[in-house]
C-alpha positions in Angstrom: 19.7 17.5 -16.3 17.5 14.6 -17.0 20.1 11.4 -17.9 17.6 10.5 -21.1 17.7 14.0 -22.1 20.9 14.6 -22.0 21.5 11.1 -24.2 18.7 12.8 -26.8 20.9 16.0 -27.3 23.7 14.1 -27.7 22.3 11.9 -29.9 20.8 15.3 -32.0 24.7 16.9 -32.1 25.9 13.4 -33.9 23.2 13.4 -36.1 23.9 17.0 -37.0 27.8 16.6 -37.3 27.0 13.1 -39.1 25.2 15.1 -42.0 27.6 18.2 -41.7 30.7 16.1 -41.8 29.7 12.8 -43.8 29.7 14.8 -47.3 33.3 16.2 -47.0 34.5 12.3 -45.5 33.1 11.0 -48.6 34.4 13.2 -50.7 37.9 12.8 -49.7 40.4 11.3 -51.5 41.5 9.2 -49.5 37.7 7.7 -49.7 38.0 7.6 -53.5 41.1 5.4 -53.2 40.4 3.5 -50.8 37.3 2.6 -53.1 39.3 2.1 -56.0 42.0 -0.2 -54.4 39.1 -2.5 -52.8 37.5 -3.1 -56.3 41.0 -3.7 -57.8 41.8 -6.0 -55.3 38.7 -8.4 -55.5 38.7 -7.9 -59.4 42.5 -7.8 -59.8 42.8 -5.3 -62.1 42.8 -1.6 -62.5 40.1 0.3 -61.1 40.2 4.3 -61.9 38.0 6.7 -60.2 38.5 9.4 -63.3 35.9 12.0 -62.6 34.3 14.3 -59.9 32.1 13.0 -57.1 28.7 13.6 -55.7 27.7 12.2 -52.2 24.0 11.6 -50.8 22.2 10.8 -47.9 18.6 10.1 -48.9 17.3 7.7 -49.6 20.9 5.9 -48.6 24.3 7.2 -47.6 26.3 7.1 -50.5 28.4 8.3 -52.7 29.2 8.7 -56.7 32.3 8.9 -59.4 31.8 9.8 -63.0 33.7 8.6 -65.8 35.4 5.0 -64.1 37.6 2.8 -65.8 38.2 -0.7 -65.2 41.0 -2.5 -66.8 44.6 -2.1 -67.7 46.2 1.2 -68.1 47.7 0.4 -71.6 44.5 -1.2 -73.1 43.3 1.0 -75.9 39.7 -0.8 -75.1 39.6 -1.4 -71.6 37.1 -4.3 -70.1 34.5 -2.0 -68.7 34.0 1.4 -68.6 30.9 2.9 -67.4 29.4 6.8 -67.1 28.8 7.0 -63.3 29.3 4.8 -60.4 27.1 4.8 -57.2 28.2 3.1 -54.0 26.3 2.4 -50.7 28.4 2.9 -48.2 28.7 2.0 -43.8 28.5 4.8 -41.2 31.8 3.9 -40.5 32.7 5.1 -44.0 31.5 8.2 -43.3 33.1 8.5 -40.1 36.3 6.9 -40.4 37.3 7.0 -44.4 36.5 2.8 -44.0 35.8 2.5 -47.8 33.8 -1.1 -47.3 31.2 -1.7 -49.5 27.4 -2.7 -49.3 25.8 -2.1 -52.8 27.3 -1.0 -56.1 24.9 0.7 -58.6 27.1 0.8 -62.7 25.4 3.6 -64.5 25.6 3.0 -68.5 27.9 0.5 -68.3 30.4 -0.5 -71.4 31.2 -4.2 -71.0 33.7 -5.4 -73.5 34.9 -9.0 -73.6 37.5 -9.8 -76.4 39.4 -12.9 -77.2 42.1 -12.4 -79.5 43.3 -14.9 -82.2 45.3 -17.4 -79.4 41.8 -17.6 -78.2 42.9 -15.7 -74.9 40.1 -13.5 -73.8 40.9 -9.9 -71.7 39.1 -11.3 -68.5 41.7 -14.3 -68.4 43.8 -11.7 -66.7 42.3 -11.2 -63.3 44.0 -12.2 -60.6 42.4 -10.7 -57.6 40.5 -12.2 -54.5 37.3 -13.1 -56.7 39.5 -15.2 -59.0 41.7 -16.4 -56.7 38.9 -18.2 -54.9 37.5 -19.7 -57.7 41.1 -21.0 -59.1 40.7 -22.4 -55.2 43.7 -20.6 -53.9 42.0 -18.3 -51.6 40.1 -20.3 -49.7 39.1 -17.2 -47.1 35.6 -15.6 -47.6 35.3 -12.7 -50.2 32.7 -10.1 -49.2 30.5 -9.2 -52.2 27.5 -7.9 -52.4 25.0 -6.5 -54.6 25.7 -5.1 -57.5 22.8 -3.1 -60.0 23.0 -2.4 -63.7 21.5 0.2 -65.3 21.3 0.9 -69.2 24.0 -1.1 -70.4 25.7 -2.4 -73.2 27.8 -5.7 -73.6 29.8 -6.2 -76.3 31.7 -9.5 -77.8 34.6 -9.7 -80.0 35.7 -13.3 -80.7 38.7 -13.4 -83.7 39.0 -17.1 -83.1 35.6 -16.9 -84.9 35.5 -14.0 -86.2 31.9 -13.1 -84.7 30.8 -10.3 -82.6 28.0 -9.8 -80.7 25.9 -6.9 -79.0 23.8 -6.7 -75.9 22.0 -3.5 -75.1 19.4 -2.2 -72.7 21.3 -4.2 -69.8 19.8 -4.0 -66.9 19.1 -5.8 -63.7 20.9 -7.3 -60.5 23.1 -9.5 -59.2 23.2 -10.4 -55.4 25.9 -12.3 -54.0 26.5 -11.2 -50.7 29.9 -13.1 -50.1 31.6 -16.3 -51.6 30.3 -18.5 -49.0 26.5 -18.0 -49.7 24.0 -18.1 -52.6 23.9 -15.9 -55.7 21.7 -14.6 -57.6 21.0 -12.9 -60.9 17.9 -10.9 -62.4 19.1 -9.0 -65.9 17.3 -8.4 -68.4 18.7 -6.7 -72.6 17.9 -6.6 -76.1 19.6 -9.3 -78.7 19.1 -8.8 -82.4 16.3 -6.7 -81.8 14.2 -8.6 -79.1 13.8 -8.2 -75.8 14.9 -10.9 -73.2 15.0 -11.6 -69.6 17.7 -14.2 -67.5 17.3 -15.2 -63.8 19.7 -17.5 -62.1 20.1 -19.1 -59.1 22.7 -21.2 -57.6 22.7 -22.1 -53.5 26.3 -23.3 -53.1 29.2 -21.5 -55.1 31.6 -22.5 -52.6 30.4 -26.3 -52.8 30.7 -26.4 -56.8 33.8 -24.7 -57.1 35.2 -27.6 -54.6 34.2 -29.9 -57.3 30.4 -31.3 -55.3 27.0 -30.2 -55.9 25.1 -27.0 -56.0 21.5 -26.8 -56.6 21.1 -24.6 -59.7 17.8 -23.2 -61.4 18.1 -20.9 -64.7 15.5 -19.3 -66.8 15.9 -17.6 -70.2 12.5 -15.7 -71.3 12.4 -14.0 -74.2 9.4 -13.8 -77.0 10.7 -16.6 -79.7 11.9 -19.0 -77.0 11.0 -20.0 -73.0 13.6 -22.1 -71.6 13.9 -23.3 -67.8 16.7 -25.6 -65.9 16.2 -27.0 -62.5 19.2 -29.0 -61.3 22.3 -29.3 -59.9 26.1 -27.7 -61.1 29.5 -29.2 -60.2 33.1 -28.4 -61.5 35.0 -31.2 -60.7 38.8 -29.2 -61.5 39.9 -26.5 -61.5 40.5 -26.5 -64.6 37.7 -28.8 -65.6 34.3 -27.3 -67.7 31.1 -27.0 -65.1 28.6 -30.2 -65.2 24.5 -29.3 -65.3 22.5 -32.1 -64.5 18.4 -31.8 -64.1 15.2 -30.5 -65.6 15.5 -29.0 -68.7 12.5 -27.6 -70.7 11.9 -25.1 -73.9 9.4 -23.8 -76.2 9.6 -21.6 -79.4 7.0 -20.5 -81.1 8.6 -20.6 -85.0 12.2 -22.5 -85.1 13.0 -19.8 -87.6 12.4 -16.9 -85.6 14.5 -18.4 -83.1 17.2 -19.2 -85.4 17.0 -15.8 -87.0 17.5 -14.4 -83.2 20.4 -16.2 -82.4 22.1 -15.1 -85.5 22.3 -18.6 -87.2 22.1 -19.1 -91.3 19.3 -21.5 -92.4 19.0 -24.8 -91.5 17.2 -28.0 -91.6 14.3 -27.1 -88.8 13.4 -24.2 -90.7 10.6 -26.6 -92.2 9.8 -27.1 -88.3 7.1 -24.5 -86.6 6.2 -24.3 -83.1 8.2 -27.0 -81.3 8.9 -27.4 -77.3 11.3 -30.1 -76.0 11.7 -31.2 -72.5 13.8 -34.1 -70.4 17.2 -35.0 -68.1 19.9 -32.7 -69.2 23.8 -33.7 -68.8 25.7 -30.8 -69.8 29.6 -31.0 -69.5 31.7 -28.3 -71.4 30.9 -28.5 -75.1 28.9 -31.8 -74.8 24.9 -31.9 -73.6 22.4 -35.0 -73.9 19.0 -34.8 -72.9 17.7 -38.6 -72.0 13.8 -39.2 -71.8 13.3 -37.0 -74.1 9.8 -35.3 -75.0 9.2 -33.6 -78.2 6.4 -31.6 -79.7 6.7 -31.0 -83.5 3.8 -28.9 -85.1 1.6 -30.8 -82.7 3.2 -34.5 -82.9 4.6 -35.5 -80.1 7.3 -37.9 -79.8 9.9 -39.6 -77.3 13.5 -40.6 -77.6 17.3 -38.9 -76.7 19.1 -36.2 -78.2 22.7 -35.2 -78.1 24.5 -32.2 -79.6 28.1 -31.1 -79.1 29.1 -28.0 -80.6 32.8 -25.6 -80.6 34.2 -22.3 -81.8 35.8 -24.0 -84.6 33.8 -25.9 -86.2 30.1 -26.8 -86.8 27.6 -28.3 -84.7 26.1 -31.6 -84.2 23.1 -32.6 -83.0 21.9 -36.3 -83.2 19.7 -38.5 -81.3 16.9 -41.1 -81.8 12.9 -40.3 -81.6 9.7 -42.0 -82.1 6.4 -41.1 -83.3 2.9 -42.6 -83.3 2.2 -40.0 -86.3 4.5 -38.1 -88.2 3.8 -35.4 -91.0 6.6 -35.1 -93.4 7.1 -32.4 -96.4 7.6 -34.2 -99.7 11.0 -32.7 -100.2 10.7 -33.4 -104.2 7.2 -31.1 -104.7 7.7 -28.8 -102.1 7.7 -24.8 -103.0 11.1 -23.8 -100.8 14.2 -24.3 -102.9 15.6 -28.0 -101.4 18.9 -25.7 -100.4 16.6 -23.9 -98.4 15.0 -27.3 -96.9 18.3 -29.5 -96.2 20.8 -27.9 -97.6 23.5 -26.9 -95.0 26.0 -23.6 -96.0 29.6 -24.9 -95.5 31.8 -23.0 -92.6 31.5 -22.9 -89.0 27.9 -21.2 -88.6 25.6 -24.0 -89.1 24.2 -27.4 -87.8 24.6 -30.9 -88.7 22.4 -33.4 -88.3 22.2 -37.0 -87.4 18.7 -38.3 -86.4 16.9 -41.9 -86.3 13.4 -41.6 -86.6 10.2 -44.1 -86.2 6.6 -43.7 -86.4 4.0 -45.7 -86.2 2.2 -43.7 -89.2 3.3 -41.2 -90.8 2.7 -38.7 -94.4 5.2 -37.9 -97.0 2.9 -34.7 -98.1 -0.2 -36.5 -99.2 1.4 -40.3 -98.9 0.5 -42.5 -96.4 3.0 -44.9 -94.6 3.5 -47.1 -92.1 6.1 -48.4 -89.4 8.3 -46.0 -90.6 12.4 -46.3 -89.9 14.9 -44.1 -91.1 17.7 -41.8 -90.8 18.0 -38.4 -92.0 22.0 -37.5 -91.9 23.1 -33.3 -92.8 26.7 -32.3 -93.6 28.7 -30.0 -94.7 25.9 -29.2 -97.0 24.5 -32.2 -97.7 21.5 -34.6 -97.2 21.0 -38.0 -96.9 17.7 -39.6 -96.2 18.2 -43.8 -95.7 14.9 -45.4 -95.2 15.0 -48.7 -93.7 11.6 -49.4 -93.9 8.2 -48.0 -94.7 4.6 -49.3 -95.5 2.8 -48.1 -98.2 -0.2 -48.9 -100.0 2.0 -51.0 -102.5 4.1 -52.6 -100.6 7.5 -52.0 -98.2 9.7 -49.0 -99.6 13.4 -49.2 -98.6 16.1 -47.3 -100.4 18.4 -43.7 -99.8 18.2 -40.0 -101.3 21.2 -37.6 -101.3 20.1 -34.3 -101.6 22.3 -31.4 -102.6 21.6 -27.8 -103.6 21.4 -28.4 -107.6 20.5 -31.9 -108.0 18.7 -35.2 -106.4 20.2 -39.0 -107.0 18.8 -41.6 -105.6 19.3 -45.1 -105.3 
């Protein structure tokens, strides 16, 4: 008999024992907890494998468990559960029970991430090979891979704060192939009622977890805000909060709507419309500054920097210093919204406080014109102070200060 043709019957009996065969290997359970124990062990906690499986072969060899469970056995909500979970498996898996891993697919996925009141969250727990290697005491190579979401739902319970937050519709990929190359994410959900889409990049895990520099890009598209980064990421400690340095660039078409989707009371900017704001970004922890500012109010564009520092706690800050050839102003004393609703600031941790020098070259106080504007608008804890340092108008230099509160105006 021919040498190639025997080869070609040979190669026709494996084939047919590999598809006879690879459905009761798979099904195994030594398969299943060989599965199991390899997700625990690079998560470092509890994987469970609850319900029945399924394997394919078309259009990948795989294989599927319903009802899985990750988390620890005595939490009454564990961190994720999730209806079905499909795994793409080697030929040697098949073969020889070898339960590594190429592609994960989580069918309606239930993430839950909770912090109680000590502020200690039910991730903090993991200690497997994942989180091992980013507290940098694994320093071996992790394989990954890539991992696909289907129809999920997120779900965050803060009690520090007392806020809780909801993400459905999850969907997407990450790809991450091992610690020691790039990653990548592609996910998109539904916040408060509008859809939204996240990409991120970053080339060098392994370099920012060792405290250099990764290039990092991130995009956040959604209908009442586009925002883009283009830099670079470094954690300089373990223990230390990441540092983003680069590009940074957003646009919202109504401040409102985009204050209404990230579930934040009234505030100040409300009176703002379509705005876009772009320049160098130094993030670090709780901190950010944006130097060489560019900003586009309702049309007028400005220049200048802004900061703004914000925590759990307590309410944010955001301060800075712009300029303005022309400025449009509301008359905050005729206007038709309530002056609450215009600078007024509710008192708790949900809201914003402001600290911002402005100039212009010309500007309008509703109708009024002045010129070589300088002055400081100042927001907290629910109230407003407006110092003007100096203006032109058609009578002469107006200096002075108005405090604005919700039931009365003084000024001096």
């Amino acid at each position: 008999m021919n040498k190639w043709l025997k080869i070609a019957i040979g190669f026709c009996l494996f084939v047919v024992f590999f598809v006879v065969a690879a459905p009761k290997l798979l099904s195994t359970p030594t398969v299943k907890t060989r599965v199991a124990a390899q997700l625990s062990d690079v998560l470092g906690l509890p994987v469970q494998l609850n319900g029945s499986s399924s394997v394919s072969l078309r259009p990948y060899l795989g294989v599927s468990w319903s009802d899985v469970v990750v988390g620890s056995d005595s939490d009454a909500m564990p961190l994720l559960t999730m209806d079905r979970l499909d795994a793409k498996l080697t030929l040697s898996a098949a073969l020889f029970g070898d339960a590594r891993l190429s592609e994960l697919t989580l069918v309606r996925p239930v993430l839950r991430l909770i912090r109680n009141g000590q502020g200690v969250g039910n991730w903090q727990a993991a200690d497997g090979q994942l989180g091992r290697w980013f507290a940098s005491q694994n320093e071996a190579k992790v394989a990954l891979g890539r991992l696909m979401i289907v129809d999920g739902i997120a779900l965050q319970d803060d009690a520090t704060t007392r806020t809780s937050r909801k993400l459905t519709g999850l969907q997407g990929e990450i790809v991450w192939p091992s610690t020691s190359s790039a990653a990548s994410a592609n996910l998109g959900a539904s916040w408060n009622g509008e859809p939204f889409r996240v990409t991120a990049q970053i080339d060098d895990p392994a370099a920012m977890r060792d405290g250099q520099k990764s290039d990092v890009a991130f995009t956040l598209s959604a209908n009442p805000v586009q925002l883009s980064f283009d830099g670079e990421i470094a954690r300089p400690g373990v223990d230390a909060d990441a540092r983003f340095t680069g590009d940074l660039a957003m646009e919202t078409t109504s401040t409102t709507r985009l204050r209404e989707w990230a579930g934040l009371p009234h505030t100040v900017f409300d009176v703002i419309g379509p705005a876009r704001v772009s320049g160098k970004l130094d993030m670090n922890g709780a901190r950010a500054g944006i130097a060489d500012a560019s900003v586009d109010i309702n049309g007028q564009a400005g220049t200048g920097q802004l900061n703004f520092q914000w925590n759990r706690e307590s309410a944010a800050r955001l301060s800075g210093t712009l300029g303005f050839e022309q400025l449009e102003l509301p008359n905050p004393v005729t206007s038709e919204r309530p002056l609450a609703d215009l600078f007024g600031q509710p008192q708790g941790s949900a809201h914003i406080d402001l600290d911002l020098r402005l100039s212009a070259t010309s500007a309008t106080v509703g109708s009024a014109p002045i010129a070589e504007v300088a002055a400081a608008i100042l927001v907290q804890d629910g109230r407003t102070t407006i110092d003007i340092a100096q203006a032109e108008t058609q009578v002469g230099q107006l200096t002075g200060s108005m405090r604005l509160v919700p039931a009365d105006i003084v000024t001096d």
